[in-house]
Biopython code that builds the backbone (N, CA, C, O; Angstrom):
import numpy as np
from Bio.PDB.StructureBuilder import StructureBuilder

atoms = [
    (1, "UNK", "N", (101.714, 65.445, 91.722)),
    (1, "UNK", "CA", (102.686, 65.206, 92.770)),
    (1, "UNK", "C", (103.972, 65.988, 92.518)),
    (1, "UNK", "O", (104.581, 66.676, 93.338)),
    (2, "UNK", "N", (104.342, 65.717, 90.979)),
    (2, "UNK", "CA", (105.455, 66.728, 91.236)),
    (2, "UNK", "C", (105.375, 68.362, 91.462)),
    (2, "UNK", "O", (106.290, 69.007, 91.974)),
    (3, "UNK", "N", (103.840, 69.057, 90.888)),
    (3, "UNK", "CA", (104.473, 70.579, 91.160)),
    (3, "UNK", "C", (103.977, 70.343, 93.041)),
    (3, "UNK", "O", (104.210, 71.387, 93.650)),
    (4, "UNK", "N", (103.464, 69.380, 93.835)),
    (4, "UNK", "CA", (103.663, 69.777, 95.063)),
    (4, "UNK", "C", (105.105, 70.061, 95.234)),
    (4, "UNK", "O", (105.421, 71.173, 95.657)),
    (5, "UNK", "N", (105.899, 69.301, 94.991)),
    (5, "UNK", "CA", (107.264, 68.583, 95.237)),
    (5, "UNK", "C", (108.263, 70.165, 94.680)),
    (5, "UNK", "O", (109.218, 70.794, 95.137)),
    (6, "UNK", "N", (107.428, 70.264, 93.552)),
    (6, "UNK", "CA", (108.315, 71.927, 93.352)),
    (6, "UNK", "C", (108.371, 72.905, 93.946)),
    (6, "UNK", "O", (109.445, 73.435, 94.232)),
    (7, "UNK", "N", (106.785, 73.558, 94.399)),
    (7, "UNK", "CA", (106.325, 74.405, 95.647)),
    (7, "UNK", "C", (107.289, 74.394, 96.540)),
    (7, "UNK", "O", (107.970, 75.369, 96.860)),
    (8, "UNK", "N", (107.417, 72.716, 97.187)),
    (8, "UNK", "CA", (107.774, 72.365, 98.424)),
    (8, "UNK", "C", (109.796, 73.282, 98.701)),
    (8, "UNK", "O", (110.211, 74.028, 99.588)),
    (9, "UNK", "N", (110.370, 72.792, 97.660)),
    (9, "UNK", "CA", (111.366, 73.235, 96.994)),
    (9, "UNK", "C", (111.527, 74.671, 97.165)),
    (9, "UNK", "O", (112.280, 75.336, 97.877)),
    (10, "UNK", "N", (110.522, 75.010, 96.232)),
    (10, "UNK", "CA", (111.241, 76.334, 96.236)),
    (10, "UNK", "C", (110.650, 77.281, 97.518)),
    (10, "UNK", "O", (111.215, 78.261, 98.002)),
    (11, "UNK", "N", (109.964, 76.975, 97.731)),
    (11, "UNK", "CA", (109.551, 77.391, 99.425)),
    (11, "UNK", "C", (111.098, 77.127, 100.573)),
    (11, "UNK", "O", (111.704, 78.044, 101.127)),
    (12, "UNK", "N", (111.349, 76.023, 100.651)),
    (12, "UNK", "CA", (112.465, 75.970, 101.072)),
    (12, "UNK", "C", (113.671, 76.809, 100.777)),
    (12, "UNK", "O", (114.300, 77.162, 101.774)),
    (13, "UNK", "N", (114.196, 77.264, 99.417)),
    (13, "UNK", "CA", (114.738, 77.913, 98.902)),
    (13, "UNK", "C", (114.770, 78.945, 99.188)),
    (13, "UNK", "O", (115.789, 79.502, 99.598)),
    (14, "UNK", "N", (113.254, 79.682, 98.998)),
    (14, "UNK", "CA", (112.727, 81.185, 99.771)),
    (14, "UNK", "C", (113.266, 81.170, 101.106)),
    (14, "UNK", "O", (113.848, 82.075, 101.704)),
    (15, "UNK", "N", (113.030, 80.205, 101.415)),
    (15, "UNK", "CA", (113.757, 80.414, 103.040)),
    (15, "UNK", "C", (114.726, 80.671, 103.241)),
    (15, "UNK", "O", (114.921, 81.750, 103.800)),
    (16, "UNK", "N", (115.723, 79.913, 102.931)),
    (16, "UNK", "CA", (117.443, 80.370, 103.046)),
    (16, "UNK", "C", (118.056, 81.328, 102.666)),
    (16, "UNK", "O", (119.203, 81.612, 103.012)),
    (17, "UNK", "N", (117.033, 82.233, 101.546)),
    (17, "UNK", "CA", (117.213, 83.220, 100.971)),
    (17, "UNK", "C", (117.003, 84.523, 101.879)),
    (17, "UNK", "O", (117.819, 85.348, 102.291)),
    (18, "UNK", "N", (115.658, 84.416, 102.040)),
    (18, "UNK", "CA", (115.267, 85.398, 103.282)),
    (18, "UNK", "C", (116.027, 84.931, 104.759)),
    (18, "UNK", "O", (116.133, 85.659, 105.746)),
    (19, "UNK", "N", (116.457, 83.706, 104.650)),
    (19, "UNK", "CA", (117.683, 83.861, 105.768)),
    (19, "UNK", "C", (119.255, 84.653, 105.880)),
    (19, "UNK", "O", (119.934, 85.003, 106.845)),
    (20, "UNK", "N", (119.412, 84.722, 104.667)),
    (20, "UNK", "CA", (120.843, 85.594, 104.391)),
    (20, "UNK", "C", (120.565, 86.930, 103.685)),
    (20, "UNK", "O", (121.408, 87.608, 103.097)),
    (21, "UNK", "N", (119.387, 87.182, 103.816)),
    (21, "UNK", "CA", (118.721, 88.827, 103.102)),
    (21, "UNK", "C", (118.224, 89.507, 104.130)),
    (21, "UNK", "O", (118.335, 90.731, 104.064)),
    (22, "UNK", "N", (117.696, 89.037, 105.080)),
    (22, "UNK", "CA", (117.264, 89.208, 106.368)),
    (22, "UNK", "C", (118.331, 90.558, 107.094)),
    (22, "UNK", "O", (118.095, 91.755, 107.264)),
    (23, "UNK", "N", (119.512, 89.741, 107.388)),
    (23, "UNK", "CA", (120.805, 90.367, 107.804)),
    (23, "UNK", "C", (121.112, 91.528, 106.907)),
    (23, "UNK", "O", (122.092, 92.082, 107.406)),
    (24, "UNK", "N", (120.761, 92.126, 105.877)),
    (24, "UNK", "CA", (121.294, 92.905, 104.915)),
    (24, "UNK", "C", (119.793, 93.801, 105.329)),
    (24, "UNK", "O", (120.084, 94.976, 105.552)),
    (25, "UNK", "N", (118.697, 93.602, 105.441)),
    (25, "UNK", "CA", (117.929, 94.684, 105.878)),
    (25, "UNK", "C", (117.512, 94.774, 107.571)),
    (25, "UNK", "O", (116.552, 95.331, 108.105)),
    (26, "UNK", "N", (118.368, 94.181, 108.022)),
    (26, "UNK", "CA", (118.102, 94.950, 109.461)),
    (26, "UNK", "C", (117.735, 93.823, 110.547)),
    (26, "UNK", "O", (117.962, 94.163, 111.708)),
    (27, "UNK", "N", (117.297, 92.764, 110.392)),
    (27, "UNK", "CA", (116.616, 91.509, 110.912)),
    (27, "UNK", "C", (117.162, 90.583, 110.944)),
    (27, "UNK", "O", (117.645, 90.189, 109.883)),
    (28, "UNK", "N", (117.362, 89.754, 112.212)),
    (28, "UNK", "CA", (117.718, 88.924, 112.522)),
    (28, "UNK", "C", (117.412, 87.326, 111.489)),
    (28, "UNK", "O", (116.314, 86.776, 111.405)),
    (29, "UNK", "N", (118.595, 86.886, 110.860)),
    (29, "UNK", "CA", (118.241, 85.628, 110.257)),
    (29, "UNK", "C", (117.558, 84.710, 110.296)),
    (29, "UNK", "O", (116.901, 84.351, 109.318)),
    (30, "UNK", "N", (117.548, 84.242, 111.171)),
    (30, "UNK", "CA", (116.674, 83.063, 111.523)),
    (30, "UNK", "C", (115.077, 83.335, 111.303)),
    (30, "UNK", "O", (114.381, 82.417, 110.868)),
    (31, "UNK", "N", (114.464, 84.702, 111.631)),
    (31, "UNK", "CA", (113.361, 84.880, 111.175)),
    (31, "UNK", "C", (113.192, 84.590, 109.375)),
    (31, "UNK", "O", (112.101, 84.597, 108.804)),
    (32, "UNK", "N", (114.278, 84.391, 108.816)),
    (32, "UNK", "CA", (114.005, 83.470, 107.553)),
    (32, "UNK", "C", (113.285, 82.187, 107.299)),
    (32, "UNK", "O", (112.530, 81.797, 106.408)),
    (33, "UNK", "N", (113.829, 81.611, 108.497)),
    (33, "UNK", "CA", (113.945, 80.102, 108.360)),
    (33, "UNK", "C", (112.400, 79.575, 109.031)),
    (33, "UNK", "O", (111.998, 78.436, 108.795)),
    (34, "UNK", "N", (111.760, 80.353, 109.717)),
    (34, "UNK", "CA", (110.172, 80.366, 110.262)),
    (34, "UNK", "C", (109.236, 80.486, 109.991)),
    (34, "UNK", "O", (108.654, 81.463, 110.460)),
    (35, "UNK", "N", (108.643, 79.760, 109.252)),
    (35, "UNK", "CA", (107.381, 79.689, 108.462)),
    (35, "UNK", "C", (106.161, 80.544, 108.817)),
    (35, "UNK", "O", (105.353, 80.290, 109.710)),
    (36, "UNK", "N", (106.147, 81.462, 108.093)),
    (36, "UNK", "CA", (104.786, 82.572, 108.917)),
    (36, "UNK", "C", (105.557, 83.748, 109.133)),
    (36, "UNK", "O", (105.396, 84.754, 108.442)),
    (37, "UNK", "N", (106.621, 83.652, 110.319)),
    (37, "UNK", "CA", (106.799, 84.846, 110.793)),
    (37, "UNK", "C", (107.952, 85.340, 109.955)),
    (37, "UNK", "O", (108.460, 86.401, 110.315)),
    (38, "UNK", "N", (108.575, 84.570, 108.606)),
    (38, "UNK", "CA", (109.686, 84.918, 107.542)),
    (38, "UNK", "C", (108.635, 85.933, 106.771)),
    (38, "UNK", "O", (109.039, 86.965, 106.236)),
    (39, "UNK", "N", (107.140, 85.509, 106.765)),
    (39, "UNK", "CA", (106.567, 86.081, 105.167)),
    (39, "UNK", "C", (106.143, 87.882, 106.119)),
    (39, "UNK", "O", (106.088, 88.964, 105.534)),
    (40, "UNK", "N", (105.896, 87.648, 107.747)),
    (40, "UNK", "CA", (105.345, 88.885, 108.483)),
    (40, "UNK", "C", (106.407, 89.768, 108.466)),
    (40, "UNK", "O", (106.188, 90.968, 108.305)),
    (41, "UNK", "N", (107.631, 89.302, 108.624)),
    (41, "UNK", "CA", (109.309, 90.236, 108.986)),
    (41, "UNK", "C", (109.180, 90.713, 107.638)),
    (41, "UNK", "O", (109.233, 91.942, 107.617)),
    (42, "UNK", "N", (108.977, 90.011, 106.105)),
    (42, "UNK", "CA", (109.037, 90.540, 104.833)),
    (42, "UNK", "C", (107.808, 91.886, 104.890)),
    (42, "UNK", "O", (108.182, 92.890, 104.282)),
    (43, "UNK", "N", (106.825, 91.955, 105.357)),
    (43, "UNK", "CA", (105.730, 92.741, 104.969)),
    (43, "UNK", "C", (106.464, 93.671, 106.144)),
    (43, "UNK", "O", (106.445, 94.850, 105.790)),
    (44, "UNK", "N", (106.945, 93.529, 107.114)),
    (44, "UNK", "CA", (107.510, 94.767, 107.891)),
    (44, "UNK", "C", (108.435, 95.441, 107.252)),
    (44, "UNK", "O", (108.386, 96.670, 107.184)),
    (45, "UNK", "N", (109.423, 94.709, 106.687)),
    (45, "UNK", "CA", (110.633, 95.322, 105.738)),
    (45, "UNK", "C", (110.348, 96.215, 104.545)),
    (45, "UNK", "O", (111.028, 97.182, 104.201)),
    (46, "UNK", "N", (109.268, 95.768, 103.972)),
    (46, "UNK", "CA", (108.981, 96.187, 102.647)),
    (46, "UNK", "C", (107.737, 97.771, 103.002)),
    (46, "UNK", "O", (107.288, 98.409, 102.049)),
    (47, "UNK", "N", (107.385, 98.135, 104.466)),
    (47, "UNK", "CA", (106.722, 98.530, 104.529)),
    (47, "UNK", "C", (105.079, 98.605, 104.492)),
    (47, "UNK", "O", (104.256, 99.456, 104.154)),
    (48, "UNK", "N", (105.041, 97.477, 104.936)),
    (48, "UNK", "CA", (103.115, 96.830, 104.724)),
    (48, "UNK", "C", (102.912, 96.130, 105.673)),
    (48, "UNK", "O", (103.697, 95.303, 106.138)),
    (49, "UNK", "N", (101.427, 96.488, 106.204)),
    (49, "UNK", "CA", (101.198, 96.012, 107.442)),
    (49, "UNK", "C", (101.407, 94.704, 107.424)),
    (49, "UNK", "O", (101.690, 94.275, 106.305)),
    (50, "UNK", "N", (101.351, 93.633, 108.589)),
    (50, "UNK", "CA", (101.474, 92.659, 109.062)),
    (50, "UNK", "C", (100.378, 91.714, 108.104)),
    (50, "UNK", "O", (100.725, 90.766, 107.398)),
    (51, "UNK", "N", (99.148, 92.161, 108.247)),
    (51, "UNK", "CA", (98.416, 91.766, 107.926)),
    (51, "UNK", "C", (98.281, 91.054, 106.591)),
    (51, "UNK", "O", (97.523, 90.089, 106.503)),
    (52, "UNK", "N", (98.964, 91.474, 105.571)),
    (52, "UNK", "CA", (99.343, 91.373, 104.395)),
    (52, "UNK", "C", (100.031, 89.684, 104.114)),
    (52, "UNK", "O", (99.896, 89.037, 103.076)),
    (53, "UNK", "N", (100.763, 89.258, 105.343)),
    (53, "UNK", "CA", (100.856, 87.987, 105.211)),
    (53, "UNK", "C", (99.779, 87.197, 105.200)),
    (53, "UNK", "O", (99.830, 86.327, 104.329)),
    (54, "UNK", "N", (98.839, 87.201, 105.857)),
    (54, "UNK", "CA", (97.371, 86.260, 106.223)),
    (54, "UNK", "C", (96.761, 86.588, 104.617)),
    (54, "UNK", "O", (95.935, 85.807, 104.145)),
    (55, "UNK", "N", (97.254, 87.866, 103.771)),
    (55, "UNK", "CA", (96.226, 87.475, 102.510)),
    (55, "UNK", "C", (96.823, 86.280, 101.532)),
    (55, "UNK", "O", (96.359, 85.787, 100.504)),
    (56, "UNK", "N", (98.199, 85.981, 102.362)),
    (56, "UNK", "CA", (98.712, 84.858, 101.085)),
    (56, "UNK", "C", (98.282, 83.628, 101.900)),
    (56, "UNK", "O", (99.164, 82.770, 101.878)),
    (57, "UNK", "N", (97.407, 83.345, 102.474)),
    (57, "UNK", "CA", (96.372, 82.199, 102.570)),
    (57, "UNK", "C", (95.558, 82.241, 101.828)),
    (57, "UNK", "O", (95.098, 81.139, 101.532)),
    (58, "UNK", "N", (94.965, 83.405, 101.164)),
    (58, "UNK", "CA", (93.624, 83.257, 100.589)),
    (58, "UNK", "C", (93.985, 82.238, 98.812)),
    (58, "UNK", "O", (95.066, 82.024, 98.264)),
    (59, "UNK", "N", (93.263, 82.033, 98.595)),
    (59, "UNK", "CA", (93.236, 81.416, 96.936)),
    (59, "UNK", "C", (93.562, 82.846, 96.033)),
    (59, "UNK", "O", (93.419, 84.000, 96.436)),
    (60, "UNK", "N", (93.909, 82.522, 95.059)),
    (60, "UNK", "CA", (94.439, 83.718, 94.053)),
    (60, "UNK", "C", (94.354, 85.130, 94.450)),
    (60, "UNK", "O", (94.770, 85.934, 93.615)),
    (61, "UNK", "N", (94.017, 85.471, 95.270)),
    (61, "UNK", "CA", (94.872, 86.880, 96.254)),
    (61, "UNK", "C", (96.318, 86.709, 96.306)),
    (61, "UNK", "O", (97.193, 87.523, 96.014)),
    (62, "UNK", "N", (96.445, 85.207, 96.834)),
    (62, "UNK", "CA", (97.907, 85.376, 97.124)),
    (62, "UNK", "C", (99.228, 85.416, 96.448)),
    (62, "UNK", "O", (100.410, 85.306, 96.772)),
    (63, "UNK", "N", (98.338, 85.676, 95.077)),
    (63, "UNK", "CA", (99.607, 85.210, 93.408)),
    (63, "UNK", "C", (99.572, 86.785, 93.283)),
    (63, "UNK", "O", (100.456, 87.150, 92.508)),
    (64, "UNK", "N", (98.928, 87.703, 93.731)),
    (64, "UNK", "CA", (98.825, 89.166, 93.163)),
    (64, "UNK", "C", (99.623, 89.634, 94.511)),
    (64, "UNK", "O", (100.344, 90.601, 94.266)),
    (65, "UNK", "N", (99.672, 89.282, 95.612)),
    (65, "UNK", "CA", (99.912, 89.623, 96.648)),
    (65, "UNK", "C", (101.726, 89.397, 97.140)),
    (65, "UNK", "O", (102.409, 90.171, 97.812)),
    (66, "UNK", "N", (102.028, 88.397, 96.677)),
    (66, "UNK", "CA", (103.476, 87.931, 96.496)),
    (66, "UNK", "C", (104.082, 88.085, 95.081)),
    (66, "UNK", "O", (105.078, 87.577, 94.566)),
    (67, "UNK", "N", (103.380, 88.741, 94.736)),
    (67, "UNK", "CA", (104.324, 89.426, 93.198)),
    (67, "UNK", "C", (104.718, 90.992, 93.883)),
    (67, "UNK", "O", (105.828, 91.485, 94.087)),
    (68, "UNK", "N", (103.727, 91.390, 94.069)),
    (68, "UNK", "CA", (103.971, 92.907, 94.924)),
    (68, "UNK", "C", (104.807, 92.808, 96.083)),
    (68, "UNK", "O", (105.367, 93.881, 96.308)),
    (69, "UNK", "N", (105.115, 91.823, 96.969)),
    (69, "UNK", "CA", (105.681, 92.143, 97.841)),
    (69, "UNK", "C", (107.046, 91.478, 97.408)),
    (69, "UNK", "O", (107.886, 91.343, 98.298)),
    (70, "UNK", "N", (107.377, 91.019, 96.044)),
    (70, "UNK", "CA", (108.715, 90.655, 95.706)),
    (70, "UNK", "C", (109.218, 91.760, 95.089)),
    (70, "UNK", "O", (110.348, 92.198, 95.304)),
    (71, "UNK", "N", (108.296, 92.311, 94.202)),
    (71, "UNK", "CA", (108.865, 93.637, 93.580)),
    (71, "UNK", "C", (109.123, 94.658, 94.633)),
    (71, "UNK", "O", (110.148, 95.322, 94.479)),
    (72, "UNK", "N", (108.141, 94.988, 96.018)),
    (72, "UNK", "CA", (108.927, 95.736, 96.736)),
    (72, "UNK", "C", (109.926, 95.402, 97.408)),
    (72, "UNK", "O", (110.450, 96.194, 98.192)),
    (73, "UNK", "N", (110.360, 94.197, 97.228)),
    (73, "UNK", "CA", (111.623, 93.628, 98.597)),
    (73, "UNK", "C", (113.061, 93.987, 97.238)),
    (73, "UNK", "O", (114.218, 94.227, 97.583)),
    (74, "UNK", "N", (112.627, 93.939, 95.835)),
    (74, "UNK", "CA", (113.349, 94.404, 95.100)),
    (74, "UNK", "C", (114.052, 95.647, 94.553)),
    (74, "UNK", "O", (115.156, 95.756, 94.020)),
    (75, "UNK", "N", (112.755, 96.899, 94.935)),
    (75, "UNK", "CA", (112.864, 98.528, 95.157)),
    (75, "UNK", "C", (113.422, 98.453, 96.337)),
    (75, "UNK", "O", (114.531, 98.394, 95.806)),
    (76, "UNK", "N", (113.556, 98.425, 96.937)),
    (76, "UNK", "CA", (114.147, 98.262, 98.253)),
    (76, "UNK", "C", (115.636, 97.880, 98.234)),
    (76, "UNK", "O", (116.472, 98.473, 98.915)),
    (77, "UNK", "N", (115.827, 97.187, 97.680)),
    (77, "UNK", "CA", (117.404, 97.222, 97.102)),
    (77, "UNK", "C", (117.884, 98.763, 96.015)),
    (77, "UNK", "O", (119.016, 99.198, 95.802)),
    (78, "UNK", "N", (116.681, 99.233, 95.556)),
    (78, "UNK", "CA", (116.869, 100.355, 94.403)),
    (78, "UNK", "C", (117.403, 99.548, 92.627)),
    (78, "UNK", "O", (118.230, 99.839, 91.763)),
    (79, "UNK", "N", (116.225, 98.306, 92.844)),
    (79, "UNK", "CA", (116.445, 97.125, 91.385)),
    (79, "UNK", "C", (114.680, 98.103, 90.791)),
    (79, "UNK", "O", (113.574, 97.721, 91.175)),
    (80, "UNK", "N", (114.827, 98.945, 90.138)),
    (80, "UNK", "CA", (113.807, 99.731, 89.712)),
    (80, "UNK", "C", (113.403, 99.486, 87.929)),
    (80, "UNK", "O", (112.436, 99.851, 87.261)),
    (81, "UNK", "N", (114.526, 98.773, 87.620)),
    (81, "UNK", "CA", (113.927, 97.896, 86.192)),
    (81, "UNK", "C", (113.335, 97.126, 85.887)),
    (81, "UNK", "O", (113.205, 96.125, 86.591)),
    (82, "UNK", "N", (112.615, 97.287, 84.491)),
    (82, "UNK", "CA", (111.706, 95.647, 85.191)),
    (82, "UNK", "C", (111.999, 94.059, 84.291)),
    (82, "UNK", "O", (111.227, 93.179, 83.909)),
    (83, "UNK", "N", (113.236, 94.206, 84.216)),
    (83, "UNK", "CA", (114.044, 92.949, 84.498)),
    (83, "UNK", "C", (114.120, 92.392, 85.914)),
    (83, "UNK", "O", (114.090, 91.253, 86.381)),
    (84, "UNK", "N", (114.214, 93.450, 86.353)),
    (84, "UNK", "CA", (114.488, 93.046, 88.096)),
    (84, "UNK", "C", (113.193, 92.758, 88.397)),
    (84, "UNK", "O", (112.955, 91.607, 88.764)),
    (85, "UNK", "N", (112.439, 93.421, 88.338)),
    (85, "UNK", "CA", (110.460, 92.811, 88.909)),
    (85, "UNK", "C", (110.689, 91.696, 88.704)),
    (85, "UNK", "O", (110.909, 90.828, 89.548)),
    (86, "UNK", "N", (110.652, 91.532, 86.972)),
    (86, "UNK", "CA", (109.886, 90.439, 86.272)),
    (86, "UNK", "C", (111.095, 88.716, 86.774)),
    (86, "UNK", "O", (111.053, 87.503, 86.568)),
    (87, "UNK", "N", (111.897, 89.596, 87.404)),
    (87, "UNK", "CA", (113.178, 88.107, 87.816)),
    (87, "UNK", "C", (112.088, 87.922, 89.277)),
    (87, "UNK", "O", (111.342, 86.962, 89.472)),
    (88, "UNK", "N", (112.252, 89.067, 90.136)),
    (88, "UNK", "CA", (111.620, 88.726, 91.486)),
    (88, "UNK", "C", (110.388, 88.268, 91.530)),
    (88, "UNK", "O", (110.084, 87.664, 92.558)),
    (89, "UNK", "N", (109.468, 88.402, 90.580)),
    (89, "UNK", "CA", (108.182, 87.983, 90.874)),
    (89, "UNK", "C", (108.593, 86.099, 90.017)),
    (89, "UNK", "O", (108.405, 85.022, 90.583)),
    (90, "UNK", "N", (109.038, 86.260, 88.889)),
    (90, "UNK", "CA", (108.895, 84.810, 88.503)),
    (90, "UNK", "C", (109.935, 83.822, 88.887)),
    (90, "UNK", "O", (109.668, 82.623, 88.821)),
    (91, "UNK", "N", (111.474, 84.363, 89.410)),
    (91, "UNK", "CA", (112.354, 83.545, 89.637)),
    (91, "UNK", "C", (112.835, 83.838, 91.282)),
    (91, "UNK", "O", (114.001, 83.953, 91.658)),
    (92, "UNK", "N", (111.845, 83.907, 91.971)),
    (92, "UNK", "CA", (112.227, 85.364, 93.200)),
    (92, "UNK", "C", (112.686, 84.254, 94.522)),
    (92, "UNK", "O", (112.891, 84.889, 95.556)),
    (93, "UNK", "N", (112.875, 82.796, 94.671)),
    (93, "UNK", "CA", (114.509, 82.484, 95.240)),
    (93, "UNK", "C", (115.630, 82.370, 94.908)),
    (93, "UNK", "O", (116.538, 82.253, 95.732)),
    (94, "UNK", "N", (115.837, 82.380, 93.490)),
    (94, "UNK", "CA", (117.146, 82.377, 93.429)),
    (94, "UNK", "C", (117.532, 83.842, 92.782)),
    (94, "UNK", "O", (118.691, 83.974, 92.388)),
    (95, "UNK", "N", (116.615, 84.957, 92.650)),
    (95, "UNK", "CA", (117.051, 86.106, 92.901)),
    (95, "UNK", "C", (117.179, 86.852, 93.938)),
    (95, "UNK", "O", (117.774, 87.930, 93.936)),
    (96, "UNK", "N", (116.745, 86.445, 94.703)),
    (96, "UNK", "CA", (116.749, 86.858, 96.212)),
    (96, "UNK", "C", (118.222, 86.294, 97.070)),
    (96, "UNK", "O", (118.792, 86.913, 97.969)),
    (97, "UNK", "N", (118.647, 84.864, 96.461)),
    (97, "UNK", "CA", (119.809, 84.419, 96.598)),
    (97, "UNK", "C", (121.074, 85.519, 96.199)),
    (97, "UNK", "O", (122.004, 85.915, 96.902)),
    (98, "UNK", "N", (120.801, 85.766, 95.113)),
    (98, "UNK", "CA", (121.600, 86.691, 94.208)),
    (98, "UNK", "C", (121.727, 87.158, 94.989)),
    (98, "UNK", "O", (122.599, 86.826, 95.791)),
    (99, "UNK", "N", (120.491, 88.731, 95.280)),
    (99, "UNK", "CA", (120.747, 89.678, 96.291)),
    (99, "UNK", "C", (121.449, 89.545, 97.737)),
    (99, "UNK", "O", (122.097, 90.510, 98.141)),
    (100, "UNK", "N", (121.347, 88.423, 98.505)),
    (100, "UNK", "CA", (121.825, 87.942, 99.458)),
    (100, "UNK", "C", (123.545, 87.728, 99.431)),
    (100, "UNK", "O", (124.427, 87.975, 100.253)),
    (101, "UNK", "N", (123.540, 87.242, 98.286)),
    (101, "UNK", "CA", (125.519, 87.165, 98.636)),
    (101, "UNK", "C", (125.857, 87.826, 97.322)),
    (101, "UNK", "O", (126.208, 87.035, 96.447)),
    (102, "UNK", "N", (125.830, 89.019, 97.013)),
    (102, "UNK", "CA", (126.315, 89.954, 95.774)),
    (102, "UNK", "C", (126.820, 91.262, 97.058)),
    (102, "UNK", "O", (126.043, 91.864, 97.799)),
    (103, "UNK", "N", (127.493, 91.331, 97.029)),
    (103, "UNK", "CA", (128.481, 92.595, 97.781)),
    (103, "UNK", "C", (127.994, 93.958, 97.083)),
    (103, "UNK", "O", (128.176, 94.972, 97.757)),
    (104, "UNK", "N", (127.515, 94.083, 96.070)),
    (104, "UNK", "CA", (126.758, 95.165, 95.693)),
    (104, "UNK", "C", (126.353, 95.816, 96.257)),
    (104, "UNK", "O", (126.712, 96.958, 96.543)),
    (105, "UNK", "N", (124.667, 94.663, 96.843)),
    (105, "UNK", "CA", (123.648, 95.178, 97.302)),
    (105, "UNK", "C", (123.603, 95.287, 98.597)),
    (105, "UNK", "O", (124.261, 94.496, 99.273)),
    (106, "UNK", "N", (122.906, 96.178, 99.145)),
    (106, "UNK", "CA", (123.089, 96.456, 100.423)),
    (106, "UNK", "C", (121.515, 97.260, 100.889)),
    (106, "UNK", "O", (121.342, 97.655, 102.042)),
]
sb = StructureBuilder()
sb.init_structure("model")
sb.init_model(0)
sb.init_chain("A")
sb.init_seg("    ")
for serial, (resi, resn, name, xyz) in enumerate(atoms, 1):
    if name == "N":
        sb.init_residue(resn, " ", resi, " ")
    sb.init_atom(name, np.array(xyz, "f"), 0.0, 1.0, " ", f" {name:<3s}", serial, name[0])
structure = sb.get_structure()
């Protein structure tokens, strides 16, 4: 019960994140906050077809599949170390937070 309760969490988290990261690559916010069409706007941003969201339904596709598309939402900022991967793939809402309100990144 609790790692549902964690998922649940940090899923939420992902959201608000890709709600204020959204605006910094080109896309309207709120497509953050929309379950489905937050993970399709990410595979448009990052350069990968649409389709690419429907593989994070599958069973363990989708742990290989959302590591790659965190590390590219991370090149994409030009975070090309792999401190930066290894934050986005294992800590990747509240680095994505980071990226979102750091005046840096752009």
């Amino acid at each position: 019960m609790s790692i549902l309760i964690f998922l649940i969490v940090s899923y939420i988290v992902l959201s608000i994140a890709l709600y204020f990261l959204f605006p910094k690559m080109g896309q309207e916010g709120w497509k953050g906050l929309v379950p489905g069409l937050n993970f399709i706007t990410w595979c448009k941003v990052i350069g990968r077809p649409d389709w690419w969201a429907a593989l994070l339904l599958l069973p363990i596709v989708n742990i290989f599949i959302y590591a790659n598309m965190a590390v590219d939402l991370v090149r994409s900022f030009g975070k090309y170390q792999f401190i930066h991967s290894a934050l986005a793939v294992v800590a990747s809402p509240l680095y994505f937070l980071y990226l979102a309100f750091s005046d840096q990144e752009k």
